[in-house]
C-alpha positions as CSV (number, residue, x, y, z in Angstrom):
1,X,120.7,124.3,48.4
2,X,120.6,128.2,47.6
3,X,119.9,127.4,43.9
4,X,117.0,125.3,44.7
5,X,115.5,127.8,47.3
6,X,116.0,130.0,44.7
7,X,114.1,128.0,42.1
8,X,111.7,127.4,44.0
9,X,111.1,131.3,45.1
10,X,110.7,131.9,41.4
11,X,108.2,129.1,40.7
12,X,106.4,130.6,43.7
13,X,106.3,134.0,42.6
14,X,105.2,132.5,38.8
15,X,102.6,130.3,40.1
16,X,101.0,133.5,42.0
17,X,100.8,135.0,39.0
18,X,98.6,132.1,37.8
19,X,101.2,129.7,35.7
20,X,99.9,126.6,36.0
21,X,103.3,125.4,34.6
22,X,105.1,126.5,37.0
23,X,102.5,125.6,40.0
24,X,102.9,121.9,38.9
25,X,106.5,121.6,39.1
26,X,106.6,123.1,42.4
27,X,103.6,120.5,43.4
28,X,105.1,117.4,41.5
29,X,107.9,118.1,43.3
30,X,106.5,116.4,46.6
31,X,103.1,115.3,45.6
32,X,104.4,111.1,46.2
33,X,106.0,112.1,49.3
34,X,102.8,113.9,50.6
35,X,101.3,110.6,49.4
36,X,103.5,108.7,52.1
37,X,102.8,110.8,54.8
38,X,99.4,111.0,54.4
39,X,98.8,107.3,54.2
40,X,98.8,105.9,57.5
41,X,96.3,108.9,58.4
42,X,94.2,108.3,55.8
43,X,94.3,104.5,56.1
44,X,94.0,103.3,52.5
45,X,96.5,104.6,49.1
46,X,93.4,105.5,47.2
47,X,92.2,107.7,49.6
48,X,96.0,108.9,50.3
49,X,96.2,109.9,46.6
50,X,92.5,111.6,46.7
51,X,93.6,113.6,49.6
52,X,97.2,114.8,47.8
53,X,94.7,116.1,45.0
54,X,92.8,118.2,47.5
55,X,95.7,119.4,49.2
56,X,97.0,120.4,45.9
57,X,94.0,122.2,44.4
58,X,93.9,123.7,47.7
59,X,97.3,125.3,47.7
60,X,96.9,126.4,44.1
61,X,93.5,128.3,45.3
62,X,95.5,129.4,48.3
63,X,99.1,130.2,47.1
64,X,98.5,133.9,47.9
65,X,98.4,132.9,51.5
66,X,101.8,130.8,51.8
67,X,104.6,132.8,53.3
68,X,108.4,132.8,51.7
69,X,109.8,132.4,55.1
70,X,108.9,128.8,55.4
71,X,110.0,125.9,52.5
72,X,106.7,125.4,50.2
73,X,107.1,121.5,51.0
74,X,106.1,122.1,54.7
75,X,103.1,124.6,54.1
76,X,101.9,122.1,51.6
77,X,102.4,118.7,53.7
78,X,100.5,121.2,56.2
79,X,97.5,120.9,54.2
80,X,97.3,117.6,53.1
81,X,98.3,116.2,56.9
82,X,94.8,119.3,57.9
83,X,92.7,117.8,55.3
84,X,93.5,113.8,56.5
85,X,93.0,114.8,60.3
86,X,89.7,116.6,59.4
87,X,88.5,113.6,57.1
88,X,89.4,111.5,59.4
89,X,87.5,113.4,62.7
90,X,84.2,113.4,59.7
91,X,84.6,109.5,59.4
92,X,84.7,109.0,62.8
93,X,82.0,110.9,63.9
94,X,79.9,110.1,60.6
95,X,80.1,106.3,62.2
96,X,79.4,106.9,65.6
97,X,76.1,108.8,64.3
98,X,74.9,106.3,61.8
99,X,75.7,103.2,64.4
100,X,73.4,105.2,66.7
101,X,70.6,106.1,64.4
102,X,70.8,102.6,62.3
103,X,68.5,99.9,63.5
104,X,70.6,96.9,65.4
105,X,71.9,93.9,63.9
106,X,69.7,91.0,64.5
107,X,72.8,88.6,63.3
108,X,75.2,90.9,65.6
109,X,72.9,91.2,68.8
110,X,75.6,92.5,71.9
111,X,75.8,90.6,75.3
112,X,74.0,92.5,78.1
113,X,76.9,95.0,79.1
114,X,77.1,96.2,75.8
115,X,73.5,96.2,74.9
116,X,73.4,98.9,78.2
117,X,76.7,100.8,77.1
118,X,75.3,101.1,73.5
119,X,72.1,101.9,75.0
120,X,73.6,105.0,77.2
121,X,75.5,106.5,74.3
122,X,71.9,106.2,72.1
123,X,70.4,108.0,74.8
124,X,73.4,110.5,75.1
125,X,73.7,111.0,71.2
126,X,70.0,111.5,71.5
127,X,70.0,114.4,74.3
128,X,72.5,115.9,72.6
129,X,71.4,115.6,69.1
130,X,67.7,116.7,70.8
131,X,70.1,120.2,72.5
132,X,70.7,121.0,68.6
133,X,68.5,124.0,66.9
134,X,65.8,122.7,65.0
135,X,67.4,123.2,61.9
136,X,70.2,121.5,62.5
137,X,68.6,118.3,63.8
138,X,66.5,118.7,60.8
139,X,69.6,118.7,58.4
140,X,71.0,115.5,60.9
141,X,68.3,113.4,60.7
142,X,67.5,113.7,56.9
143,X,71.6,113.2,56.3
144,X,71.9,109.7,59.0
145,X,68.2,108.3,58.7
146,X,67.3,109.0,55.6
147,X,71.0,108.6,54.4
148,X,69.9,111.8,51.9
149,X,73.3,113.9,49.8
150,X,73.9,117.5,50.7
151,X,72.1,118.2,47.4
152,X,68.9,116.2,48.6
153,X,68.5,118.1,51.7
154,X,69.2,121.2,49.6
155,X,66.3,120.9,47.8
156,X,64.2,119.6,50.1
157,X,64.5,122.4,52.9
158,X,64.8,124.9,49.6
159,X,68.3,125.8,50.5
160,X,71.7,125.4,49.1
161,X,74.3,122.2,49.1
162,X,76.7,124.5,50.7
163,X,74.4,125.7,53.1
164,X,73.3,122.0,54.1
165,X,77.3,121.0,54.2
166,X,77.7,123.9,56.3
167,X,74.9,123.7,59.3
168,X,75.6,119.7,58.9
169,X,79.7,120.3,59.6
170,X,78.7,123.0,62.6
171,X,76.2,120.6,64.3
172,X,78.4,117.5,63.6
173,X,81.1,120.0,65.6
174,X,78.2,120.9,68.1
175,X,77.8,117.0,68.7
176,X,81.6,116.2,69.0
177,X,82.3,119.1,71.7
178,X,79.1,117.7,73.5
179,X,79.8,114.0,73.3
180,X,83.5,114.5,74.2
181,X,82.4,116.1,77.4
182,X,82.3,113.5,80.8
């Protein structure tokens, strides 16, 4: 066990030096085991595997922030497991929006206690979309109705992509904290 803590101290302290080498053994090392934890989150192994590859360029762009008190395996099942909760919370919310804003069903009309419960949470989606600055609701509308990319909006409002990914994650937050209250 000392010898392997010790290895893996040293492919730590070569990977922060920038040794890809030595930064992919350390990874390989519990990339299919990160896999296996992350796929009941994520639902789907495709989407396990694509979140493992985040999580690893992620540590690689982070390394300087891991601390040699803790094994490397747990700071890096750390950020995959972060990444599959936060994709996850998107998803989730990214459907609740879009069901709101998407025209009904005509094949999939509700009975009469759904059509009112789906009808209160339009109207609360809508209050609370409508308590968003303009910007954002802006940035909301031309993401769920027009079903535009981050780079669309970008252009069109004459900003950036990161700019557009970063008003659209704060108001999808604003939304969340708003809806979640009774």
């Amino acid at each position: 066990m000392a010898s392997t803590t010790a290895d893996e101290a040293s492919l730590v302290s070569r990977a922060r030096e920038r040794d890809g080498e030595a930064f992919w053994i350390l990874v390989s090392r519990y990339r299919q085991a990160l896999e296996r934890i992350l796929r009941p989150i994520a639902g789907d192994p495709d989407t396990a595997r694509d979140l493992v590859q985040d999580a690893t360029l992620r540590a690689f762009k982070n390394l300087h922030l891991y601390r040699a008190d803790h094994r490397f395996s747990t700071w890096f099942f750390r950020i995959g497991i972060n990444l599959a909760i936060s994709k996850r919370r998107r998803q989730t919310l990214d459907q609740r929006v879009r069901q709101r804003l998407a025209p009904p069903d005509a094949d999939a009309l509700p009975g009469p206690v759904e059509s009112t419960l789906l009808r209160e949470d339009g109207e609360r989606l809508a209050r609370a979309i409508h308590r968003l600055p303009d910007r954002y609701q802006e940035i909301i509308r031309l993401r769920y109705s027009e079903e535009l990319s981050c780079k669309e909006i970008a252009r069109r409002m004459d900003t950036t992509p990161n700019s557009v990914s970063i008003v659209l994650f704060r108001a999808k937050q604003k939304l969340r904290k708003d809806l979640e209250r009774p």
